[in-house]
Each structure stands twice: as C-alpha cells, then as structure tokens.
N, CA, C and O atoms as a GROMACS GRO file, in nm:
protein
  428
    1UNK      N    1  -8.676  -8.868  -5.263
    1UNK     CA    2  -8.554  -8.812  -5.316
    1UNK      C    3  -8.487  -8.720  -5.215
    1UNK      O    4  -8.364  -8.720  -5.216
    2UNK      N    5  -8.557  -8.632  -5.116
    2UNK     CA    6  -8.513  -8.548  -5.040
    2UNK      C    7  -8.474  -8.640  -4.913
    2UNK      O    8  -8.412  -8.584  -4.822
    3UNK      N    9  -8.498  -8.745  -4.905
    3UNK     CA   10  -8.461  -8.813  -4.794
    3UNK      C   11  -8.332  -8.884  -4.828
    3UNK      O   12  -8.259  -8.919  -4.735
    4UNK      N   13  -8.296  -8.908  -4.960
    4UNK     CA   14  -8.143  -8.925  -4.999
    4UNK      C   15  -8.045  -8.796  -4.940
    4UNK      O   16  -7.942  -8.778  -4.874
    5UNK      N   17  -8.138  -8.728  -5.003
    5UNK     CA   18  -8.023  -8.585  -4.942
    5UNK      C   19  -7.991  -8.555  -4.804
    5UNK      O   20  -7.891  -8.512  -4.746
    6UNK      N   21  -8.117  -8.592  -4.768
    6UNK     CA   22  -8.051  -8.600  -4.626
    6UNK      C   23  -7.979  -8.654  -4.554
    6UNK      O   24  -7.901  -8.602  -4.474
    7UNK      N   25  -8.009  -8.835  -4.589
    7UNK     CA   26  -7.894  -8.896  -4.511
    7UNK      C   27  -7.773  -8.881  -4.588
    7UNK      O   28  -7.674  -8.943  -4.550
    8UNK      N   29  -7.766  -8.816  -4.681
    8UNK     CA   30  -7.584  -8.820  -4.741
    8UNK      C   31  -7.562  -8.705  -4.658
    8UNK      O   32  -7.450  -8.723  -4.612
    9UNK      N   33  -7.603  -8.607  -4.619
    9UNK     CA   34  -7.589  -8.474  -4.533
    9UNK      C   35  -7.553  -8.536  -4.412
    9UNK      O   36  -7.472  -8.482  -4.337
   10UNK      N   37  -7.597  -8.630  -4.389
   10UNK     CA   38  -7.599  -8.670  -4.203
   10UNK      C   39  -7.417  -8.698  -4.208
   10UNK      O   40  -7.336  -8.644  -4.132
   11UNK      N   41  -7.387  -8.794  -4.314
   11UNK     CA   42  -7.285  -8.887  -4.278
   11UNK      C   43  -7.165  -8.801  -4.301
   11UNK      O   44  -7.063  -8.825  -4.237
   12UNK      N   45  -7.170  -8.680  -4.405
   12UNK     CA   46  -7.090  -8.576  -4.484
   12UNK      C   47  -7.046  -8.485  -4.340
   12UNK      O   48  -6.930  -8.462  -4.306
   13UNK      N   49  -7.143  -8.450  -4.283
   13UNK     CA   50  -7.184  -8.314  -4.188
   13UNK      C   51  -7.162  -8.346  -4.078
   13UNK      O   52  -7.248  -8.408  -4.016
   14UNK      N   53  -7.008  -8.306  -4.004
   14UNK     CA   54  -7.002  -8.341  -3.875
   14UNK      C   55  -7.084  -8.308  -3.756
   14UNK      O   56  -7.060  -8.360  -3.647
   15UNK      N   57  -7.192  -8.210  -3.776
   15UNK     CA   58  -7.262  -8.149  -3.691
   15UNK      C   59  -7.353  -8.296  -3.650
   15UNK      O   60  -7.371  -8.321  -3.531
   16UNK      N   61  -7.407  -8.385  -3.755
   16UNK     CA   62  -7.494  -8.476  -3.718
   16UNK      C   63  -7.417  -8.586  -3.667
   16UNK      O   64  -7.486  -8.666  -3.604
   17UNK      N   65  -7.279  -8.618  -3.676
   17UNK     CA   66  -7.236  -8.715  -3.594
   17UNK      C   67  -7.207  -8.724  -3.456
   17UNK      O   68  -7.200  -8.819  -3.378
   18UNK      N   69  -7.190  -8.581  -3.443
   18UNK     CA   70  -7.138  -8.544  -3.289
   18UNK      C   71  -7.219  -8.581  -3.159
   18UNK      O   72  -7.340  -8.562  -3.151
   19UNK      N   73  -7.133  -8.641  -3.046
   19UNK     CA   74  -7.220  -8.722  -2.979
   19UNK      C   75  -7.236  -8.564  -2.876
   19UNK      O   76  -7.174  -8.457  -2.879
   20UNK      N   77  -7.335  -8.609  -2.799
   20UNK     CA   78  -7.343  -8.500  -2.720
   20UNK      C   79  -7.232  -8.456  -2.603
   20UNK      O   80  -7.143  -8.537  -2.576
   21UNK      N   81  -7.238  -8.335  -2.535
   21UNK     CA   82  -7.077  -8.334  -2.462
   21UNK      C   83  -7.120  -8.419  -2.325
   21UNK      O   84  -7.224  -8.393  -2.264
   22UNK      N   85  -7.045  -8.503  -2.293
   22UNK     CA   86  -7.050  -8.582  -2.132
   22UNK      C   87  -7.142  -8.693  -2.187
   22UNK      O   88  -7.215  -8.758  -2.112
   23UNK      N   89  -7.135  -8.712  -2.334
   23UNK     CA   90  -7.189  -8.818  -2.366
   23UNK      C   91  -7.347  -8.869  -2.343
   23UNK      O   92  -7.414  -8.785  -2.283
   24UNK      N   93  -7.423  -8.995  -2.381
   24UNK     CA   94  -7.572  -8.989  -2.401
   24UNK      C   95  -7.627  -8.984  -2.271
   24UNK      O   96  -7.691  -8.887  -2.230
   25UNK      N   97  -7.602  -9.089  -2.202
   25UNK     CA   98  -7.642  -9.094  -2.061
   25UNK      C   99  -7.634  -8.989  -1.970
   25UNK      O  100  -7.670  -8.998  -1.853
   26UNK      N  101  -7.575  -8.868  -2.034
   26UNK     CA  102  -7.611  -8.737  -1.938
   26UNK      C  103  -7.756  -8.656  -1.940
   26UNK      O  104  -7.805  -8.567  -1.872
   27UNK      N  105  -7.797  -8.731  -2.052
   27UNK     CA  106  -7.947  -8.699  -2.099
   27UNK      C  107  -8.037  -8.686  -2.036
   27UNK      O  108  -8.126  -8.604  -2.018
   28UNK      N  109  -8.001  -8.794  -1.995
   28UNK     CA  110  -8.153  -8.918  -1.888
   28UNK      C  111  -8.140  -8.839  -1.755
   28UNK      O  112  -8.227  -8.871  -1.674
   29UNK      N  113  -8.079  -8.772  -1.724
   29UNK     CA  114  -8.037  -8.691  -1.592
   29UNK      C  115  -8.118  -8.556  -1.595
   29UNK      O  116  -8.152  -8.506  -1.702
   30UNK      N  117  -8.155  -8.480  -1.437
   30UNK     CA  118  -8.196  -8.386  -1.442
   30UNK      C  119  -8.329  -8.329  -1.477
   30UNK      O  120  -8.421  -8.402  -1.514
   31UNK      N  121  -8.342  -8.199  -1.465
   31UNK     CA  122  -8.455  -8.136  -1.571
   31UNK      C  123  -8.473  -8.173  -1.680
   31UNK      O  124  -8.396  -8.187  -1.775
   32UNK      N  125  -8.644  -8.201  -1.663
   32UNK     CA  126  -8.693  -8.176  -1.846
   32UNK      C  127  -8.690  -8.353  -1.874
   32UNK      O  128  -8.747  -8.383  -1.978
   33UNK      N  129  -8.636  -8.462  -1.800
   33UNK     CA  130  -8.623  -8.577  -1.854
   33UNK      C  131  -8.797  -8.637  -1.876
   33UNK      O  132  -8.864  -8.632  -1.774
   34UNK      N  133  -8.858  -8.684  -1.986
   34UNK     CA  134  -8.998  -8.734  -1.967
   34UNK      C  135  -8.965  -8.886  -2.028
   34UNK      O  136  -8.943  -8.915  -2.145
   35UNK      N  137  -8.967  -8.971  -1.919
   35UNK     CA  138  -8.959  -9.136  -1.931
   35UNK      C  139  -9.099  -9.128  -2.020
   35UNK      O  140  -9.078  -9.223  -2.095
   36UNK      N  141  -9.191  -9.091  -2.048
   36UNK     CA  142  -9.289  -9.111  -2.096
   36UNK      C  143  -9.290  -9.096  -2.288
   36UNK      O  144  -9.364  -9.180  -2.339
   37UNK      N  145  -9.241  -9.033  -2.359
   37UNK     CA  146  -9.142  -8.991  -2.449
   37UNK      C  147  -9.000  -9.047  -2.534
   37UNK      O  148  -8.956  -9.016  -2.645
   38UNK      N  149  -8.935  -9.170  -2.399
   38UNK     CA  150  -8.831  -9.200  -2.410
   38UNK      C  151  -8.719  -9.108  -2.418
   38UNK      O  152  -8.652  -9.088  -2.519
   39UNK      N  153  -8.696  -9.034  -2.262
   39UNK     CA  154  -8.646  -8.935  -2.232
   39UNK      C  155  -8.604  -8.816  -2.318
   39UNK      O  156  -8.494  -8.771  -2.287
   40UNK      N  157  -8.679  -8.741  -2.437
   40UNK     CA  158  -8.726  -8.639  -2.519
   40UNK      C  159  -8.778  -8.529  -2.432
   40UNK      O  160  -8.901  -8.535  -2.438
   41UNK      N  161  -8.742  -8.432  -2.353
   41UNK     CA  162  -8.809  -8.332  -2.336
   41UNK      C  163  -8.971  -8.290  -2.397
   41UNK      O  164  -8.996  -8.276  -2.517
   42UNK      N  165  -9.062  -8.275  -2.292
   42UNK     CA  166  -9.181  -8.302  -2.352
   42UNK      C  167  -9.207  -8.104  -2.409
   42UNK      O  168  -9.150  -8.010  -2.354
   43UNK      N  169  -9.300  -8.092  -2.520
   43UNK     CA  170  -9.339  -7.996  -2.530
   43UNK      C  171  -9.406  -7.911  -2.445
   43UNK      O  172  -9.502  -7.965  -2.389
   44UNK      N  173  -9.383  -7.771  -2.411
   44UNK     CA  174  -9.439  -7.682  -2.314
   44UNK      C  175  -9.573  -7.708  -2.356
   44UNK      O  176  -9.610  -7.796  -2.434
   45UNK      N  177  -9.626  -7.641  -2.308
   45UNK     CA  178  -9.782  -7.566  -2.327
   45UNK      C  179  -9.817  -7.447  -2.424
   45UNK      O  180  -9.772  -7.336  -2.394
   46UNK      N  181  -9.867  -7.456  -2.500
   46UNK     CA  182  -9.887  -7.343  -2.620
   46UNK      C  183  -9.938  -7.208  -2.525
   46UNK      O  184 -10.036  -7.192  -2.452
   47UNK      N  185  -9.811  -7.111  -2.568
   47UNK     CA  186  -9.875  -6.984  -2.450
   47UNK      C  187 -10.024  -6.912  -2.528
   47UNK      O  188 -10.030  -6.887  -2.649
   48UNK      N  189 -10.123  -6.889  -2.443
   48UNK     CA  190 -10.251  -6.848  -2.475
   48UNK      C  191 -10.227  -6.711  -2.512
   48UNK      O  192 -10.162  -6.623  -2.456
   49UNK      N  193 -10.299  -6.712  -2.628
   49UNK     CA  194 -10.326  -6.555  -2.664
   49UNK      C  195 -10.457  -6.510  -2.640
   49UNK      O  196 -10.567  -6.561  -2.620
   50UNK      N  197 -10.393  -6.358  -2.652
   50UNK     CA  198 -10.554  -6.309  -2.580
   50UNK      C  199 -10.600  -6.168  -2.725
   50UNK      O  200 -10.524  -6.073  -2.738
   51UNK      N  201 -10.678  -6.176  -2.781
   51UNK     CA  202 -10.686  -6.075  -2.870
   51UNK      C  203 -10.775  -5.982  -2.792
   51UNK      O  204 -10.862  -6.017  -2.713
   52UNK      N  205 -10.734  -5.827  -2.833
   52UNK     CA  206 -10.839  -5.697  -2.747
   52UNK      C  207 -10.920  -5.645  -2.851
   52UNK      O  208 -10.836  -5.628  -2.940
   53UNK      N  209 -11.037  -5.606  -2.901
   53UNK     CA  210 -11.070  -5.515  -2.978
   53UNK      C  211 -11.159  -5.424  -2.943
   53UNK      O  212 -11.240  -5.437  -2.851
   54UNK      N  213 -11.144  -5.308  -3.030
   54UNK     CA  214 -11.302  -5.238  -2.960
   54UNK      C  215 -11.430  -5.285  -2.942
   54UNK      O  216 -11.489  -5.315  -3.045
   55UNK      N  217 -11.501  -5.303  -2.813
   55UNK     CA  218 -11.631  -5.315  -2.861
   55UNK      C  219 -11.708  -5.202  -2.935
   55UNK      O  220 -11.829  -5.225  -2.932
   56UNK      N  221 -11.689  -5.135  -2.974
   56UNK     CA  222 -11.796  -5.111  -3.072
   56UNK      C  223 -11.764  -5.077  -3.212
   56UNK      O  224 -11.824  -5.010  -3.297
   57UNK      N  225 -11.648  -5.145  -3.212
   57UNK     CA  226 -11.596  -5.165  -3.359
   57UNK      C  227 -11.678  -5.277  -3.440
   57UNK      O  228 -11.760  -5.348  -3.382
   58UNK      N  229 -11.654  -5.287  -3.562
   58UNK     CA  230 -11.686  -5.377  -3.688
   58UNK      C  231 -11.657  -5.562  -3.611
   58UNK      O  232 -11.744  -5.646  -3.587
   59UNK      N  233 -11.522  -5.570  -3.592
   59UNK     CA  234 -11.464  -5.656  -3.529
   59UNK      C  235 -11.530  -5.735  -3.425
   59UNK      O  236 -11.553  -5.854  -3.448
   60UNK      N  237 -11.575  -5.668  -3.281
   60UNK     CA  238 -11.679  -5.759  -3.204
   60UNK      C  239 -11.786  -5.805  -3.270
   60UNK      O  240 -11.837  -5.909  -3.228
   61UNK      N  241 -11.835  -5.751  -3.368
   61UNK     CA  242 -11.891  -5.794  -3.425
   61UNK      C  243 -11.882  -5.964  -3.526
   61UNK      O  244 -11.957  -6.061  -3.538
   62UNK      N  245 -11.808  -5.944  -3.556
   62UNK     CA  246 -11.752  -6.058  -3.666
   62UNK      C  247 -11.704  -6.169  -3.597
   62UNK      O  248 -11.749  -6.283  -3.584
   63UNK      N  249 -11.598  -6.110  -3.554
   63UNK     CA  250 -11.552  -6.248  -3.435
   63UNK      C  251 -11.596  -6.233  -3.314
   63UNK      O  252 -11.643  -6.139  -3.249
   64UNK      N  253 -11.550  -6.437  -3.281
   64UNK     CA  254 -11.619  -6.476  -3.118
   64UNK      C  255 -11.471  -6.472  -3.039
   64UNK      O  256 -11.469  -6.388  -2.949
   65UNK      N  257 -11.379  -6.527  -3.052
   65UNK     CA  258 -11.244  -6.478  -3.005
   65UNK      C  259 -11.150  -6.422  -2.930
   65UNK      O  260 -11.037  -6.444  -2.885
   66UNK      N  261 -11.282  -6.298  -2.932
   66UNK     CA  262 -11.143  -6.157  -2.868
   66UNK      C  263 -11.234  -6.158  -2.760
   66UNK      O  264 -11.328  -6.230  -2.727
   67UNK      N  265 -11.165  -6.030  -2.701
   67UNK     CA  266 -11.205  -5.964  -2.592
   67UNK      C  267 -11.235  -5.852  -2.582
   67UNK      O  268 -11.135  -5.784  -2.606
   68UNK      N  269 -11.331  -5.780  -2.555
   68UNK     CA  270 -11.368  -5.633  -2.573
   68UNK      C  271 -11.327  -5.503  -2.432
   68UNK      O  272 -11.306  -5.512  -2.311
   69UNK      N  273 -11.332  -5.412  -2.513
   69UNK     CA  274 -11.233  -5.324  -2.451
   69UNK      C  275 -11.348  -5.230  -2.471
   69UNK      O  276 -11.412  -5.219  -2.575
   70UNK      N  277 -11.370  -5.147  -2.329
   70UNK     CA  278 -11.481  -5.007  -2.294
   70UNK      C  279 -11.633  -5.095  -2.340
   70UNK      O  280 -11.682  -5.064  -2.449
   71UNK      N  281 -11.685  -5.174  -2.279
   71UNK     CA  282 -11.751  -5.252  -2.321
   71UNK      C  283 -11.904  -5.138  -2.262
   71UNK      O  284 -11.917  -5.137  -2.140
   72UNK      N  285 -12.006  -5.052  -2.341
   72UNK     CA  286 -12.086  -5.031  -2.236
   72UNK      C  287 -12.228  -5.130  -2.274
   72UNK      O  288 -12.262  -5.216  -2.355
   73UNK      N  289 -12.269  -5.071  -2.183
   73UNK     CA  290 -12.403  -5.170  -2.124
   73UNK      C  291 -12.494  -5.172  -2.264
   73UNK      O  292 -12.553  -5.275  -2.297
   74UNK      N  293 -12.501  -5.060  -2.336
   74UNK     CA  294 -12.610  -5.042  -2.463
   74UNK      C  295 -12.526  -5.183  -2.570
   74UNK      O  296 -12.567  -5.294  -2.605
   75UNK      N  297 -12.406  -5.114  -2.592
   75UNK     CA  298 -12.328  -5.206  -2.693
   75UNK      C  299 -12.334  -5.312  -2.655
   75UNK      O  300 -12.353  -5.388  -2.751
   76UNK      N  301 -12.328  -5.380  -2.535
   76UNK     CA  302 -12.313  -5.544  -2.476
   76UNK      C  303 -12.482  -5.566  -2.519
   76UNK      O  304 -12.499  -5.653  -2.604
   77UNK      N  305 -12.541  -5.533  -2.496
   77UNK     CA  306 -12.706  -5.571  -2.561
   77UNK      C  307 -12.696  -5.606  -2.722
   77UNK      O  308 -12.718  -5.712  -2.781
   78UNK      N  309 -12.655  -5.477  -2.769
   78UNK     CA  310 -12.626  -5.501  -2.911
   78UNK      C  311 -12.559  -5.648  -2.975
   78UNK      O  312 -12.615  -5.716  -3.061
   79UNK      N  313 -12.422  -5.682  -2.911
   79UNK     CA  314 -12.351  -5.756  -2.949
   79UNK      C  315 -12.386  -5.925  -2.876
   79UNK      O  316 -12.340  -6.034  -2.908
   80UNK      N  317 -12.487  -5.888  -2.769
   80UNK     CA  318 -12.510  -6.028  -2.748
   80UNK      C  319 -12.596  -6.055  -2.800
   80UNK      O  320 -12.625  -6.174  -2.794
   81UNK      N  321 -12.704  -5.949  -2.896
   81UNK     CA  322 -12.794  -6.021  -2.941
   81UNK      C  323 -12.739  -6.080  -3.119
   81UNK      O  324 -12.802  -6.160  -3.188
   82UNK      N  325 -12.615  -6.016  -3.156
   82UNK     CA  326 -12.598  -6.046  -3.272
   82UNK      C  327 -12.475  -6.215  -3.253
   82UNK      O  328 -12.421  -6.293  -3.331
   83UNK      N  329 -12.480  -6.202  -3.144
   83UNK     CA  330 -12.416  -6.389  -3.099
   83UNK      C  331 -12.486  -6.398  -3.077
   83UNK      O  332 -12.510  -6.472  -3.173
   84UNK      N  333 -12.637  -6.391  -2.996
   84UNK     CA  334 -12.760  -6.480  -2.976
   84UNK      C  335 -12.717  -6.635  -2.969
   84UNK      O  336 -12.701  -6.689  -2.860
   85UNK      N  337 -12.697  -6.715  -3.111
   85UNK     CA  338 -12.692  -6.789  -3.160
   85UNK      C  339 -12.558  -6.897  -3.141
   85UNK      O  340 -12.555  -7.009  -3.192
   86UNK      N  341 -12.471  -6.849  -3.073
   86UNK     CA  342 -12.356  -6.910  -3.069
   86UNK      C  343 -12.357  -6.942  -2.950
   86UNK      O  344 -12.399  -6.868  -2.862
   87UNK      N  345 -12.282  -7.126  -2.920
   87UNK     CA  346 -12.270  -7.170  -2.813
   87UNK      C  347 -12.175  -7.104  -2.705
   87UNK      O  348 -12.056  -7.108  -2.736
   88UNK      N  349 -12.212  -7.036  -2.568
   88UNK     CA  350 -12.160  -6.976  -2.475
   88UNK      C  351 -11.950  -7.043  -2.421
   88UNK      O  352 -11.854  -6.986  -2.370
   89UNK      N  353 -11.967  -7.141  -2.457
   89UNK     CA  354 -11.829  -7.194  -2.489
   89UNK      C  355 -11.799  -7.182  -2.567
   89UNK      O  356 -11.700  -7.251  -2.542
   90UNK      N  357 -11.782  -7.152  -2.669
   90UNK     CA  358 -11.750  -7.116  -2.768
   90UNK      C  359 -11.715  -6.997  -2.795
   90UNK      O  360 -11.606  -6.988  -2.851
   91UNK      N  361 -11.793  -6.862  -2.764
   91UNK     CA  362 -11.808  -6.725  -2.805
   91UNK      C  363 -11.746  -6.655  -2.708
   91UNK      O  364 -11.816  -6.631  -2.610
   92UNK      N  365 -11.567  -6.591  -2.703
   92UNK     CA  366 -11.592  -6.560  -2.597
   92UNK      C  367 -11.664  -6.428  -2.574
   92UNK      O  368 -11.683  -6.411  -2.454
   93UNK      N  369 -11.716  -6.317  -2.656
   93UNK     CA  370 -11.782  -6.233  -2.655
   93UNK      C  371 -11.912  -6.246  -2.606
   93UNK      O  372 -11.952  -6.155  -2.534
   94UNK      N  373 -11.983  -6.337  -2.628
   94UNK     CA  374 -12.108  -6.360  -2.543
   94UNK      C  375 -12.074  -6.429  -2.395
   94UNK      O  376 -12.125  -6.365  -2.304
   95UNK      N  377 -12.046  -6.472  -2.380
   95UNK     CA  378 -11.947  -6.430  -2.238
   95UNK      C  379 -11.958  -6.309  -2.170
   95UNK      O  380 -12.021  -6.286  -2.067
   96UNK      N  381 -11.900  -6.245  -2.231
   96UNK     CA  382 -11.821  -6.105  -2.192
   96UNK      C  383 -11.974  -6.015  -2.176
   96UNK      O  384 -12.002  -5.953  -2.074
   97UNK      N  385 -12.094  -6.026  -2.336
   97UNK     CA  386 -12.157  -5.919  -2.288
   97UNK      C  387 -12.280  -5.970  -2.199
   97UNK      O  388 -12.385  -5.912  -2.169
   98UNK      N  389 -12.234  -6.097  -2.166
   98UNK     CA  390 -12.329  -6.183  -2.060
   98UNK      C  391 -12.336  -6.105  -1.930
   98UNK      O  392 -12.425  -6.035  -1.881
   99UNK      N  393 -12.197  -6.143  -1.882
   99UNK     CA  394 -12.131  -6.084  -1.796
   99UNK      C  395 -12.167  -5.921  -1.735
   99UNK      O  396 -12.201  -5.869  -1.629
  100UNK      N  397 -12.138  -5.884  -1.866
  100UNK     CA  398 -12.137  -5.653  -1.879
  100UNK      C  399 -12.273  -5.672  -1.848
  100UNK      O  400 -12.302  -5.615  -1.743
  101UNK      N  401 -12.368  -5.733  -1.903
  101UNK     CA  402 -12.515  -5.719  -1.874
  101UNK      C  403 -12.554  -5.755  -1.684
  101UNK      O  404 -12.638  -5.700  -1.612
  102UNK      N  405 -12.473  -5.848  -1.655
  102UNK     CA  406 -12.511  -5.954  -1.535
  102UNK      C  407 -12.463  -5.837  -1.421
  102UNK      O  408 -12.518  -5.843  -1.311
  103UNK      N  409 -12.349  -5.717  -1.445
  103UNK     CA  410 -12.311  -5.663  -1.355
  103UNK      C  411 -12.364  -5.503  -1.321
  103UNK      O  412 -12.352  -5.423  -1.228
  104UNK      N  413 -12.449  -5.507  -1.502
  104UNK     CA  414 -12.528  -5.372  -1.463
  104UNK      C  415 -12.615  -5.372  -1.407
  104UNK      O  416 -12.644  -5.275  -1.337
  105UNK      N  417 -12.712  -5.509  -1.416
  105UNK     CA  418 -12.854  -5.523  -1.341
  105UNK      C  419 -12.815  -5.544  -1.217
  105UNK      O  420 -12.921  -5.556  -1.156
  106UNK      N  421 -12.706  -5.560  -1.122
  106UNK     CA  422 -12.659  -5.600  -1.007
  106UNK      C  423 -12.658  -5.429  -0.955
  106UNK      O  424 -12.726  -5.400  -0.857
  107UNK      N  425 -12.601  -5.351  -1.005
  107UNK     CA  426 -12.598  -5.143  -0.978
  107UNK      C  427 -12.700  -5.130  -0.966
  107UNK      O  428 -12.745  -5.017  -0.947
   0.00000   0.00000   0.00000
C-alpha cells in the first residue's frame, strides 16, 4: 500500500522527475564514479569509534570494547584476569592489560 503512495508521489512531485543538471551522462564522469555498482558512488568506510573508560571503573569491567584510561599495573592484573576467558581478538581490554602487563615486566 505504501508503495502506491509512493509512486503517485514520484509522478505528482517534480523533485522526482528532474533530470540531473548537465544531464545523466555527466554522472559517469569524474570523482566517486564506481563501474563496479553501475556508476553509484560506492559507500565510504564506517568511521571507527573508539570508546575511553576508566580502568578502574565498573565499566572495564563489563565490557570488551573500550579502551582504558590510567591503566595501572595492579588493575591490568585484576581486569585481565576477569577476561581470562575471552578470545584476545575479540577483547579489546585484554589486549590492553596484556600489553600494561608486557611493559611493566620490561622496567
């Protein structure tokens, strides 16, 4: 039913008839063209987020996710043993107190 509405919108609504300015074949030109797509501009890359939390908050705790902030050497023991269990790709906190651990025994 909503797809009635739409095409009566298309044909009603000059916005959807309008050809583009300099016409179609200006398309295929330039930046951004992906023959792969059928010259559609391809989607960017999803920008990465990065979450911060305290380490020695509730939070490192719970989630694998983030990234810890004032990480010390006691707490990174703590928190890698409560990921223990989680695959190292996966967690990025065991990572992290992999790491905090790998650089104190190096001092």
């Amino acid at each position: 039913m909503w797809l009635d509405y739409i095409a009566d919108q298309t044909h009603e609504d000059p916005f959807w008839n309008r050809r583009p300015v300099g016409g179609y074949h200006r398309t295929c030109e330039g930046e951004g063209y992906d023959q792969t797509t059928g010259g559609m501009m391809s989607q960017p890359e999803p920008v990465e987020r990065r979450v911060f939390v305290q380490a020695d908050g509730r939070l490192a705790e719970l989630m694998c996710e983030v990234h810890l902030l004032e990480l010390t050497v006691g707490r990174a023991r703590e928190l890698r043993y409560l990921h223990r269990e989680h695959p190292p790709d996966e967690c990025i906190v065991h990572l992290q107190t992999a790491y905090r651990l790998l650089i104190a025994d190096e001092a």
